[in-house]
N, C-alpha and C positions, 0 to 999 in steps of 0.2 A: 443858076444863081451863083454868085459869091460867097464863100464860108471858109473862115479862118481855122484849120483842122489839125488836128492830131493823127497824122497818118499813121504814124509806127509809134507804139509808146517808147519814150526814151528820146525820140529826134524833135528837132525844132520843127512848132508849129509852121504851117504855110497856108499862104494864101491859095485856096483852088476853085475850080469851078463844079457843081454842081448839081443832079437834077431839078428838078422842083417837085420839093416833097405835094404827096395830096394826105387829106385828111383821112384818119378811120372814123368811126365809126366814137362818139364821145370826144372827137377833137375837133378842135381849131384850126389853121394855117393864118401865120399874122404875118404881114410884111411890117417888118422891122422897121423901124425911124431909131431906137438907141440903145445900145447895152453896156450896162454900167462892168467895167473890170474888178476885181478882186480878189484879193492874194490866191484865194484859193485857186483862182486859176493856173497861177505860177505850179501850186501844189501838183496840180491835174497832168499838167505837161511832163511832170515827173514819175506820175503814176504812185504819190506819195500821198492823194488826200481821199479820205474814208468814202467817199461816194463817184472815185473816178469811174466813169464806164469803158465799156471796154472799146481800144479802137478799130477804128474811123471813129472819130465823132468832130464836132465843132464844140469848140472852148464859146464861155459868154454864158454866164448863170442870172443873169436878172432881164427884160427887154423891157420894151414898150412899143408898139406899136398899132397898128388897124388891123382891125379880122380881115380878112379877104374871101376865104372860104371855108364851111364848115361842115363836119362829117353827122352821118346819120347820126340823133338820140342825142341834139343838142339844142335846146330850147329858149337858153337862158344869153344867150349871144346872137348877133345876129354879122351880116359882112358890113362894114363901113362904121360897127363900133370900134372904139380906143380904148384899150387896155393894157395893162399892165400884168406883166406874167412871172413870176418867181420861178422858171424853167429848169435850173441844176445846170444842164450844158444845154448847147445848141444855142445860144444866144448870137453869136459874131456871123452872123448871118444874112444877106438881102431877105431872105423868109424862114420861118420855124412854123412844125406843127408842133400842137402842144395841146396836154389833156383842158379839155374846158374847164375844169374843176378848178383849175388854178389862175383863170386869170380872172381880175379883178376890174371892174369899169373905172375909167378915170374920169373926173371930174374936167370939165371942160375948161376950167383954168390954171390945169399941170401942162407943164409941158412934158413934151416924150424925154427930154433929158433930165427933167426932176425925178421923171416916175422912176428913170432908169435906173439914179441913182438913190432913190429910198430905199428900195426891198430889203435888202438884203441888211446894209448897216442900220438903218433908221430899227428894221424889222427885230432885228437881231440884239440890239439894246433894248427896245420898248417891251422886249418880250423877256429879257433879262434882268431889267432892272424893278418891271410890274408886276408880272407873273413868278418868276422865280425868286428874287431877292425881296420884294415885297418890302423896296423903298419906300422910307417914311418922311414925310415933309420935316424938316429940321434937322435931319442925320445928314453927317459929312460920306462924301461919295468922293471916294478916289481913283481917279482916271489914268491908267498910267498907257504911254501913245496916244495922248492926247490928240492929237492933231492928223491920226489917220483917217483911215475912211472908215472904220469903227467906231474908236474912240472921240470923236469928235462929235457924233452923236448921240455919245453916252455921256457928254458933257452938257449938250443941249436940252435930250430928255430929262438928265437928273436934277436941272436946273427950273425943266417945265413943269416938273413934281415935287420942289419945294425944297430942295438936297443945298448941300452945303457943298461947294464941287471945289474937290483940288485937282489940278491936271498937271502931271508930268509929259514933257517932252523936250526933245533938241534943239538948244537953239531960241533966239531970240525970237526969228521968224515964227517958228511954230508955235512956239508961244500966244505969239500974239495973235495967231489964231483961236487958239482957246481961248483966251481969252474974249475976243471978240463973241465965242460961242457964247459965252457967260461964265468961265470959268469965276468963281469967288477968290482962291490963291494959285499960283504957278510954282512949277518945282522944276529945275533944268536936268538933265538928264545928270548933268555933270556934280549938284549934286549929291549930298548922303540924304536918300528919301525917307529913309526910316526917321533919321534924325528931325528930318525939316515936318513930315506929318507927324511926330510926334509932339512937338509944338505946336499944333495947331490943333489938340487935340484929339488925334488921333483918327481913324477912320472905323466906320461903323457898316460900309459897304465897301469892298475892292472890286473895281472890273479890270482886268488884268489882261492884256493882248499881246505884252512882251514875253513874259515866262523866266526862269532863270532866275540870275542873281535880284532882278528887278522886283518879280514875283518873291522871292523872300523876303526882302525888305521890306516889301507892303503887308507882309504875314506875320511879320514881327511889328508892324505900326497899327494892328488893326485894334480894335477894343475888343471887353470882355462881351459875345453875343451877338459878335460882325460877322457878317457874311461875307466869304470870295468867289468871285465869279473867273474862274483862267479860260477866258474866251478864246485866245489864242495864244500860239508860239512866237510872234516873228524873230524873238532872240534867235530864236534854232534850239534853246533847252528847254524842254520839257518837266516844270519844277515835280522833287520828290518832298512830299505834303509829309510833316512828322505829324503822325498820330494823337501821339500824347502832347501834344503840345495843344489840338485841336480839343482835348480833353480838359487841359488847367482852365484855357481862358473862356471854354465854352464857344467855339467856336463851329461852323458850317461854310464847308466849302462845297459848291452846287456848280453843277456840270450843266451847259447849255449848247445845246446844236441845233440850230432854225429850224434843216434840211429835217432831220426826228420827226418834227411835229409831224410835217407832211406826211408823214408815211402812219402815224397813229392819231392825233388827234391836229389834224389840219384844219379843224375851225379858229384854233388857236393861233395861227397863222392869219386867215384870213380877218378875223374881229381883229388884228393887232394892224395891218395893211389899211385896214375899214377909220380905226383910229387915227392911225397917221396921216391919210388920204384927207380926212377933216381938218385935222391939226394943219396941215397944208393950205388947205382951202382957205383957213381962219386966218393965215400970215404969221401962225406961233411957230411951225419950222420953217427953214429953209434950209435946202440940202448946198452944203460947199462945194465944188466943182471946179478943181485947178486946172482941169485940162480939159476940152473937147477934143477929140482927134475922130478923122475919117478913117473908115475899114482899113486902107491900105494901109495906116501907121499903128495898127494895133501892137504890132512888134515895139515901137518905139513907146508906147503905152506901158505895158508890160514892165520894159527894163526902167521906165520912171518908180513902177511901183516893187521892182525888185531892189533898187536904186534908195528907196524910201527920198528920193525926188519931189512927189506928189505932196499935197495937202488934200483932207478930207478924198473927193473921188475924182478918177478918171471915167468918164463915159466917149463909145466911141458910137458916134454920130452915121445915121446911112442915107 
């Protein structure tokens, strides 16, 4: 088989060829139909993101695809079911095996590249802005990269739960993608965010994916009793959080990482996949998808999304 790999950590991924994994004993093997990309992967290649394994492996953290075969002491799957699998790596793959515990059945009206592209962003707000920040219908929710392949879901969801959504981002174009999410106001990158949410009353939730100067601004626009959510980096800076500051206004800043749950409380994963998979079903999301690309241009995938090129997600198609 084909798999898009990390041979040496540190060199550029390549395309190679493969055995064909078989299943243990609690697993799966799904032939692939799509894997949705995402920064973390850029991270992976570097050997810079908290859950890289070690190499050989194959990059690609969310799939969907068909069982094909299945290992002893699995009951609950069977071959020629469709699922969806929040995997970590081995995704960019013609096939993956992968523990059964993790994938989920898909509804017969997803396709392999919606499924591709929920897990992770759809996953990753739903479970950030419900479970952890314990958004309330009528609070403003401030989206800053609005129009990635995180935040654009975090626009959608805080919108599905009754939020007052402001979304930051570059650009007209992208904008207008948040917009189209449901954004309620728009704020350009270009410019003073503190100044422009604080006219608007401020913010009562931050989900935060830039970091940095951006992440300050939105820590000085928040109200007395707002929660921040620093879901990620992409600035490159890493904000330092003043203490006492988090003490005058009464504030809470709450740490979220999907990948966690899995490894302690993975039902919390799955009822979040189980939700969204409905919401899908229903036609209240839809995942954004600016790019489809085939295995062989996963490269050129990649530098869209290091590029910040992309809108909402790339999924690469097999």
């Amino acid at each position: 088989m084909l798999a898009y790999c990390v041979e040496t950590q540190g060199k550029p991924p390549t395309l190679t060829t493969l055995a064909l994994p078989t299943p243990s004993d609690g697993q799966i093997r799904v032939r692939i139909k799509a894997c949705g990309l995402n920064f973390a992967d850029l991270l992976m290649q570097k050997g810079t993101y908290q859950d890289t394994p070690e190499a050989p492996f194959a990059l690609g953290m969310e799939v969907a695809g068909i069982v094909d075969e299945i290992g002893n002491n699995v009951s609950t799957i069977a071959p020629g079911d469709r699922v969806a699998v929040y995997c970590g790596f081995g995704g960019l793959a013609e096939y993956g095996v992968f523990d059964a515990d993790r994938a989920v059945p898909l509804p017969e009206t997803m396709s392999f590249e919606d499924a591709a592209a929920i897990q992770i962003a759809y996953g990753t707000s739903h479970i950030a802005l419900d479970h952890r920040a314990r958004l309330q219908p009528g609070e403003t929710l401030l989206v800053t990269g609005a129009a990635g392949g995180v935040g654009l879901t975090a626009v959608e969801i805080g919108k599905l739960m009754g939020a007052k959504v402001i979304a930051q981002a570059r650009g007209a174009e992208r904008l207008s993608v948040a917009a189209n999410a449901g954004a309620d106001y728009l704020v350009d990158a270009s410019e003073d965010l503190r100044e422009r949410v604080l006219s608007l009353g401020g913010a009562d939730v931050v989900y935060d994916v830039i970091g940095g100067d951006v992440f300050n601004a939105a820590f000085r626009a928040t109200n007395p009793e707002g929660r921040l959510l620093p879901i990620g980096f992409a600035g490159g800076e890493v904000p330092n959080i003043p203490a006492n500051h988090l003490l005058v206004k009464n504030l809470t800043v709450i740490g979220l990482y999907i990948g966690g749950y899995l490894k302690f409380r993975p039902q919390i994963v799955q009822e979040s996949f189980s939700t969204l998979f409905q919401w899908h079903k229903a036609g209240r999301i839809k995942p954004h998808i600016s790019h489809v690309l085939p295995l062989g241009q996963v490269a050129e995938g990649m530098q869209l999304l290091k590029d910040r090129k992309s809108t909402g997600k790339i999924v690469i198609s097999l």
